[in-house]
C-alpha positions as CSV (number, residue, x, y, z in Angstrom):
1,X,76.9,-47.1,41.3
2,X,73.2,-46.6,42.2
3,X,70.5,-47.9,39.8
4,X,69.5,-44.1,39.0
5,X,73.4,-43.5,38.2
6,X,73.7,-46.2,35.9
7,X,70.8,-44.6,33.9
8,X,72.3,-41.5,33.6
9,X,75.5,-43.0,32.5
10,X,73.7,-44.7,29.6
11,X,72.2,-42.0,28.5
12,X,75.3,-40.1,28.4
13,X,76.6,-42.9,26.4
14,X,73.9,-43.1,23.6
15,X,74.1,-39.5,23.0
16,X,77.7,-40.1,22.0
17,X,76.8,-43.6,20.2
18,X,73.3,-40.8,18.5
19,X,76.2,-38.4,17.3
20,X,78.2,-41.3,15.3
21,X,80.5,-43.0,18.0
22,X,80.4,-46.9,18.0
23,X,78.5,-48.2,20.7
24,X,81.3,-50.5,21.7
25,X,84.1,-47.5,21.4
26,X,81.9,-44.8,23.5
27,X,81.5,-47.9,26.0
28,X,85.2,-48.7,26.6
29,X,86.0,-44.7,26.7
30,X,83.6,-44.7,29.6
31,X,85.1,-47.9,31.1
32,X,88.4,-46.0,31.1
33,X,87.6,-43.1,32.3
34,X,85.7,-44.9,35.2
35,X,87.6,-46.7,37.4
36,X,85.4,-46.5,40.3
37,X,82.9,-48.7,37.9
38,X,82.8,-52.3,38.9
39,X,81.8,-55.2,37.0
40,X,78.3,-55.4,37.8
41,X,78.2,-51.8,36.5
42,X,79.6,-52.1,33.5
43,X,77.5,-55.0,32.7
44,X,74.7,-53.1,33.4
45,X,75.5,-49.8,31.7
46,X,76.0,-52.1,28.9
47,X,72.6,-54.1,28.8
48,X,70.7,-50.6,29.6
49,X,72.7,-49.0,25.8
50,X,72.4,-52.3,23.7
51,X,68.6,-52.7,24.8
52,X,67.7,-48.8,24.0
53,X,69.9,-49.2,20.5
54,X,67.4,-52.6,20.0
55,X,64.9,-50.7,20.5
56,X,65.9,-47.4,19.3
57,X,62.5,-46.2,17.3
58,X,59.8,-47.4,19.9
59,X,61.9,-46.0,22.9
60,X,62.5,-43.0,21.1
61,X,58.3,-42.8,20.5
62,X,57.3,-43.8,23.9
63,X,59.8,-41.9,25.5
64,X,59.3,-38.5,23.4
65,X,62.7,-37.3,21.9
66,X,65.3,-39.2,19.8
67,X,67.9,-38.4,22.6
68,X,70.1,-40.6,25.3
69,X,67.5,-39.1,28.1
70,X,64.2,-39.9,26.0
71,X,65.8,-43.4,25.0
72,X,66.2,-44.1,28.8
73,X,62.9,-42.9,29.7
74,X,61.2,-44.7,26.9
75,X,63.3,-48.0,28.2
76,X,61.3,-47.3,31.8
77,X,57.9,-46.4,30.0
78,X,58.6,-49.6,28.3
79,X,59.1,-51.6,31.4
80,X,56.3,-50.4,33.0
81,X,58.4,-47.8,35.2
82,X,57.6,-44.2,36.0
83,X,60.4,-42.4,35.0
84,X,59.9,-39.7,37.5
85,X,60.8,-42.2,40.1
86,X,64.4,-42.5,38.2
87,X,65.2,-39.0,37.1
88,X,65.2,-37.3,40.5
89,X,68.3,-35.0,40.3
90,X,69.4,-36.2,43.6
91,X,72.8,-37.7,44.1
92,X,73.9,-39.1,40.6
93,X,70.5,-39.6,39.6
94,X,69.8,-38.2,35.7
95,X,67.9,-34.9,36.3
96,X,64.6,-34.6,37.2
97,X,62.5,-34.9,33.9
98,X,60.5,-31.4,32.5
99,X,56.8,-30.8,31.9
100,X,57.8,-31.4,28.7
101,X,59.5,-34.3,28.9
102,X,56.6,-35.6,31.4
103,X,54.3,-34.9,28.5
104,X,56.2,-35.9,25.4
105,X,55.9,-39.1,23.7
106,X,53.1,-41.0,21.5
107,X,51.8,-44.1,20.3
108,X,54.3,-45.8,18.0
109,X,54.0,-46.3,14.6
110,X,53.7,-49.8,12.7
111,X,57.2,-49.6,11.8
112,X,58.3,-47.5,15.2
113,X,56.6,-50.5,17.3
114,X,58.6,-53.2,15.8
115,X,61.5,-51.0,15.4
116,X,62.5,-51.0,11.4
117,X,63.0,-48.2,9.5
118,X,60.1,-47.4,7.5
119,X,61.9,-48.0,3.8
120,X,62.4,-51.8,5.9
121,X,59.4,-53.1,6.6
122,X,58.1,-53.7,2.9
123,X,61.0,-56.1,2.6
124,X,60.4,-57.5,6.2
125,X,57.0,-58.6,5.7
126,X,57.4,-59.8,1.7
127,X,60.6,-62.2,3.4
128,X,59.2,-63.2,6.4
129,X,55.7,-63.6,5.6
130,X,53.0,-63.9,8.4
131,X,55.6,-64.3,10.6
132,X,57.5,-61.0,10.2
133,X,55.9,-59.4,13.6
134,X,57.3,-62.5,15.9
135,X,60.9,-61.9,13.9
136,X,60.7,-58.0,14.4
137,X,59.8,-58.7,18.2
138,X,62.5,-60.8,18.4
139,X,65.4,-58.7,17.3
140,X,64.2,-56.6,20.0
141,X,65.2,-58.6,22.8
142,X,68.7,-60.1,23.8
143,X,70.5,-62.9,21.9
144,X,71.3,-66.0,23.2
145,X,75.0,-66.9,24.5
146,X,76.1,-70.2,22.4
147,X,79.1,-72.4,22.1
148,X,80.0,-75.5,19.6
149,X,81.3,-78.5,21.3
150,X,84.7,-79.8,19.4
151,X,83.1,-83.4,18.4
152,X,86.9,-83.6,17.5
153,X,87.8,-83.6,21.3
154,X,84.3,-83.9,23.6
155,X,80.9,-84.4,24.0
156,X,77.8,-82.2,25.0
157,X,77.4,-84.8,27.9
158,X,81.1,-84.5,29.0
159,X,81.9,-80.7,28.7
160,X,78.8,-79.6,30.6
161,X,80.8,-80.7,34.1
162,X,83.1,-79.5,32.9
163,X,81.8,-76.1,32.1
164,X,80.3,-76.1,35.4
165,X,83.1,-76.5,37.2
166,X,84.1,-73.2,36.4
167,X,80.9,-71.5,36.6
168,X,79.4,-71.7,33.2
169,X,76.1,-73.4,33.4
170,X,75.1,-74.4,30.0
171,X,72.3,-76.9,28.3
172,X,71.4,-78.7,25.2
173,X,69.7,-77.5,22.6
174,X,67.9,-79.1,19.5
175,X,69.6,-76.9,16.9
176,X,72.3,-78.8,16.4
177,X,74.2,-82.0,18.0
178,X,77.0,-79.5,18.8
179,X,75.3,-76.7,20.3
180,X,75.0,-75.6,23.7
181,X,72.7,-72.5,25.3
182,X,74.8,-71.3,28.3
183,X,71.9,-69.6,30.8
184,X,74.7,-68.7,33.7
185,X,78.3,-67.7,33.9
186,X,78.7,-66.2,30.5
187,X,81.3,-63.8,31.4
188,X,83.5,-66.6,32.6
189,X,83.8,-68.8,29.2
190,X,87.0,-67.0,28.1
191,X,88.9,-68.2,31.2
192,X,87.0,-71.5,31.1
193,X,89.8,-74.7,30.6
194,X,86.7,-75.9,28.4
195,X,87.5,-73.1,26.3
196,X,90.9,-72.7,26.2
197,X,91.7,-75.9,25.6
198,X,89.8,-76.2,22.4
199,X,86.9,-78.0,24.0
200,X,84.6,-75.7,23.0
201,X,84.0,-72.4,20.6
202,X,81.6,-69.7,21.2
203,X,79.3,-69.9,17.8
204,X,76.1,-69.4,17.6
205,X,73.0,-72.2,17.1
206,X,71.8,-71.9,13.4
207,X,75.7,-70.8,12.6
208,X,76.0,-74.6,13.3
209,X,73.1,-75.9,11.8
210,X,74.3,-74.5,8.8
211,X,77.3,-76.6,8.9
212,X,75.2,-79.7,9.5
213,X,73.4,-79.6,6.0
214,X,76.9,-79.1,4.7
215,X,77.5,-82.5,2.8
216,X,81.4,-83.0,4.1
217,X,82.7,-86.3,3.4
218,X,86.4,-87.4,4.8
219,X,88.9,-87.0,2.7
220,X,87.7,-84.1,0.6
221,X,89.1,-80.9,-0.1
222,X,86.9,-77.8,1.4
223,X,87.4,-74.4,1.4
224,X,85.8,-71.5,3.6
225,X,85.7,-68.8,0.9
226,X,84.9,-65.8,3.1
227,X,85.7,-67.1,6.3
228,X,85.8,-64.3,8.3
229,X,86.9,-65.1,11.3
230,X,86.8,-69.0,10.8
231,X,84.2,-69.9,12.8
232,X,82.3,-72.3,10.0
233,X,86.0,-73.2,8.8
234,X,86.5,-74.7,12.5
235,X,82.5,-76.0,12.6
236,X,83.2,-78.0,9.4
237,X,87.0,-79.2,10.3
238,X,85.3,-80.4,13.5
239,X,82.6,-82.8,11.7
240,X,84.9,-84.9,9.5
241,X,89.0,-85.6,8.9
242,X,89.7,-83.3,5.7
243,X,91.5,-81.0,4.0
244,X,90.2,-77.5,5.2
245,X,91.5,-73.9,3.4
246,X,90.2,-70.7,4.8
247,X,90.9,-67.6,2.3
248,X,89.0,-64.1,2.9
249,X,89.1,-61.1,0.8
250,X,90.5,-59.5,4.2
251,X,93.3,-61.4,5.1
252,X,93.7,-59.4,8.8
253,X,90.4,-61.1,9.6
254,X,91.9,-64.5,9.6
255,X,94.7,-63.7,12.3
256,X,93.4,-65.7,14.9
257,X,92.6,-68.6,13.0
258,X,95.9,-70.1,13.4
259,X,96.0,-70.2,16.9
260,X,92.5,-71.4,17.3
261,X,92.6,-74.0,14.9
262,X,95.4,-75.2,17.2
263,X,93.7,-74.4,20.0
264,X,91.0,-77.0,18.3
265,X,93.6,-79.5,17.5
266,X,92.1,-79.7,13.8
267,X,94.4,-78.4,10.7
268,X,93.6,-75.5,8.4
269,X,95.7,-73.8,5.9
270,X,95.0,-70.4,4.8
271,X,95.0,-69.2,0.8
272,X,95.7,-65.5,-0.3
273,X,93.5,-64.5,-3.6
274,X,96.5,-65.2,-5.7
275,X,96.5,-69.0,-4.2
276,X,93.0,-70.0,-5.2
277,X,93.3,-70.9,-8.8
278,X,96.0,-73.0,-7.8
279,X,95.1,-75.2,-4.9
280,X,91.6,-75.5,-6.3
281,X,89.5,-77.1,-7.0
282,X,88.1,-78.2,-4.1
283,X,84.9,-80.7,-3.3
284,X,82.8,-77.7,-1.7
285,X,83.3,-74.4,-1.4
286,X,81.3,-72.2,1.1
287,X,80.4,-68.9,0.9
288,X,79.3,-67.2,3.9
289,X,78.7,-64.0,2.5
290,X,79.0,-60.2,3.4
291,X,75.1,-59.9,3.9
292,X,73.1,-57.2,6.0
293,X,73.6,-59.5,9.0
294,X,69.8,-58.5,10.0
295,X,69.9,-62.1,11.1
296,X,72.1,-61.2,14.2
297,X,70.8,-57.6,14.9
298,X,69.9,-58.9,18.8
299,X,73.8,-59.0,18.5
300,X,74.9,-55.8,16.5
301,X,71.5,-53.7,17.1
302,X,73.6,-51.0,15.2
303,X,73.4,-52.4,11.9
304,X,69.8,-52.6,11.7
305,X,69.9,-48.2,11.9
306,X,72.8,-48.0,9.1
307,X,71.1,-50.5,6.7
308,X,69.8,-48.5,3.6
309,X,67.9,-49.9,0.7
310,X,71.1,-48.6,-1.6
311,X,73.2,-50.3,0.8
312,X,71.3,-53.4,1.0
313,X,71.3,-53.0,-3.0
314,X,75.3,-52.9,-3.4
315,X,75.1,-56.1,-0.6
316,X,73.4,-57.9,-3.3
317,X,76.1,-57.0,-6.2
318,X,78.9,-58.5,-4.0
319,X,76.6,-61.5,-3.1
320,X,76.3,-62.3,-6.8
321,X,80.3,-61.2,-7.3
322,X,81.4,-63.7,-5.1
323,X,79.3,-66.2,-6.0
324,X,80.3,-66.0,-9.8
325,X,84.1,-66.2,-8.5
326,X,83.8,-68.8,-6.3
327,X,81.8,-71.7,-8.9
328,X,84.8,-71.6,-11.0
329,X,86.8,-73.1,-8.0
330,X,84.2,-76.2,-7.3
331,X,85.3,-79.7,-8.9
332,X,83.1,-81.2,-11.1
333,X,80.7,-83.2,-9.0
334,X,81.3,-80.7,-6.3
335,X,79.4,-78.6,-3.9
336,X,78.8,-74.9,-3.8
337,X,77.4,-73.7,-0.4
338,X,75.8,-70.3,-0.1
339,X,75.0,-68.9,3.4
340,X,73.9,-65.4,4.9
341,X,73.0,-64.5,8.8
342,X,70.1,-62.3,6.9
343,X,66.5,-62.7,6.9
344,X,66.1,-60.5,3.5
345,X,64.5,-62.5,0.5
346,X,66.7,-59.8,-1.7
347,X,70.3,-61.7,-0.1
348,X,68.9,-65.5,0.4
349,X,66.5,-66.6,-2.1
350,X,66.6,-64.1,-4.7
351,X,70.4,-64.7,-4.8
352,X,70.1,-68.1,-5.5
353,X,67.5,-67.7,-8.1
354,X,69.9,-65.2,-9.8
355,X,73.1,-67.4,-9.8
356,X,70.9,-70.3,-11.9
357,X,69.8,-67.7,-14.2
358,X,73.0,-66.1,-15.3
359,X,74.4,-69.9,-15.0
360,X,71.4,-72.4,-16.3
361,X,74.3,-75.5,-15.9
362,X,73.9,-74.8,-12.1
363,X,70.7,-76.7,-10.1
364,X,70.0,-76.0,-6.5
365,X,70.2,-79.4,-4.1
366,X,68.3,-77.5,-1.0
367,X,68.1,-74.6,0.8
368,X,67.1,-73.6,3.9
369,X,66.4,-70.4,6.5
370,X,66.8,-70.4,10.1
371,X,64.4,-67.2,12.1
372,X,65.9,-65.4,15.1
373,X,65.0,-67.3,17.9
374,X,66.0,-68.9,21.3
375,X,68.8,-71.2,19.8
376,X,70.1,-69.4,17.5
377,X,70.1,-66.6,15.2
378,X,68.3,-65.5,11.6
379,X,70.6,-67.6,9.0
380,X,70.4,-68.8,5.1
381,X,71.8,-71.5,3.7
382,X,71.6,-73.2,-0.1
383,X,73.8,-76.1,-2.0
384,X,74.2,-76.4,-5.6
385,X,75.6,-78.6,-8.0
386,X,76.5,-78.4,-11.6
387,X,73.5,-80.5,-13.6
388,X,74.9,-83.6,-15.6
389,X,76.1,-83.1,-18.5
């Protein structure tokens, strides 16, 4: 496919993804009916839809209409690009563009430049301070490919050859002891022996970080409250020799724990609801909550347009739901570890504040908040303790 082609392609694409179709579903429906499209074209259609979806509300301004076309010419007006030199109409090149379209578009907005909604940015700029503007910028751009290094089976220093050898090129980062930035070869990490034999995990940077602070000891009993798809659960089992329980109000999202935990060579042991009670309590208990996931928007650009400030409300009521549950399950002495990949004030902070006023016996040890940035993503993280006595 030509350059010009793959344009029109994405813009076909988005106008699904603008009429409610997941990105990723519209994507793979293309993919399937395209069999002349190679690799290099899918990977391309796919970086030219996740960058316009980024960057959905200045696109949109720049490039004059809330549509797949006027996203793809905002993404060239954005670049620098004159869009007449794309849309041409010849071969499978996107049509060539109107007088209107050559004349459409304006000056973004406060809120269209850094691409929020407008309800958004009031809470952007309360949580993130002075800083808001570098944040908004950059969920804009792409996110980082990451992996954890098993401490449980390698080191940074040894995997890296190892990595290479099959064509992921991949460097230390400060973030964390375990985390790697891979900067070539991405797509091969799945059929990488590093990978598939437990050597490493793709996570992201501050994901691990978060486990870092965690205060795991050997020998204690820990369990992963919402643990998703385990990759904290794996993190922590990595760090020290304990007793590891995932549970998850979804169970189907813990399928492929099993076999990567395996795959890891570290043993975890999954808990239905009904178990909790029973096998508790246990020495900490982390909760990595449902949140907004604003922190990982370079990842899931999507969820940054279907946020709402009702939604973001009812986020909040299950934040404080499950942290409620979960204290009654920590020992006495023990650890209750809070964590969001959200930059909001309203799901990080504010949470934490709440918990100690509707439970005074509780007293926070620390918490911390990662920003978006080149190691990692946007993540929250807070222990507390029972006071004594």
């Amino acid at each position: 496919m030509t350059p010009e082609a793959r344009i029109a392609t994405a813009a076909e694409i988005l106008d699904e993804v603008l009429a409610g179709e997941p990105a990723e579903k519209a994507l793979t429906g293309w993919a399937r009916r395209s069999r002349f499209a190679g690799s290099k074209d899918r990977a391309a259609i796919r970086d030219h839809v996740f960058d316009a979806l980024r960057c959905k509300r200045s696109f949109a301004a720049i490039g004059g209409a809330m549509t797949g076309r006027g996203l793809m010419i905002g993404l060239l007006r954005a670049e620098g690009r004159n869009p007449d030199e794309v849309f041409t109409g010849q071969g499978h090149a996107p049509a060539a563009l109107s007088e209107d379209e050559r004349a459409a578009g304006h000056a973004p907005s406060e809120a269209e430049a850094a691409d929020l909604p407008d309800w958004m940015l009031p809470d952007f700029t309360v949580s993130l301070g002075e800083g808001w503007q570098q944040v908004a910028d950059t969920l804009r751009t792409r996110a980082p490919v990451m992996l954890r290094v098993n401490a449980r089976k390698t080191t940074r220093e040894d995997v890296l050859p190892l990595l290479a050898a099959d064509g992921v090129i991949a460097q230390p980062v400060e973030v964390s002891p375990t985390a790697l930035v891979v900067v070539e070869g991405a797509r091969r990490i799945g059929g990488a022996a590093a990978y598939l034999n437990g050597l490493v995990e793709l996570q992201d940077g501050a994901s691990q970080a978060v486990v870092d602070r965690l205060p795991l000891a050997e020998g204690q009993r820990v369990l992963d409250y919402c643990a998703g798809g385990g990759g904290k659960t794996l993190a922590m089992a990595g760090r020290v020799r304990a007793d590891f329980y995932a549970h998850d109000a979804n169970p189907r999202r813990l399928k492929d724990l099993p076999d990567r935990a395996e795959r890891a060579g570290v043993p975890v042991k999954l808990l239905e609801t009904g178990m909790l009670s029973a096998r508790g309590p246990f020495d900490l208990v982390l909760c990595d909550a449902p949140c907004s996931g604003s922190g990982a928007w370079r990842r899931s650009p999507e969820g940054k347009w279907a946020l709402t400030d009702a939604s973001l409300t009812q986020l909040n009521r299950v934040q404080d739901e499950i942290l409620d549950n979960a204290q009654s399950l920590v020992s006495a002495g023990g650890v209750l570890a809070y964590a969001t990949c959200s930059v909001f004030q309203r799901e990080n902070q504010d949470r934490v504040a709440a918990f100690i006023s509707r439970l005074p016996d509780w007293r926070v040890l620390w918490q911390k908040s990662w920003t978006p940035g080149p190691e990692g993503d946007g993540f929250f993280a807070a222990c507390l303790t029972r006071a004594a006595g």
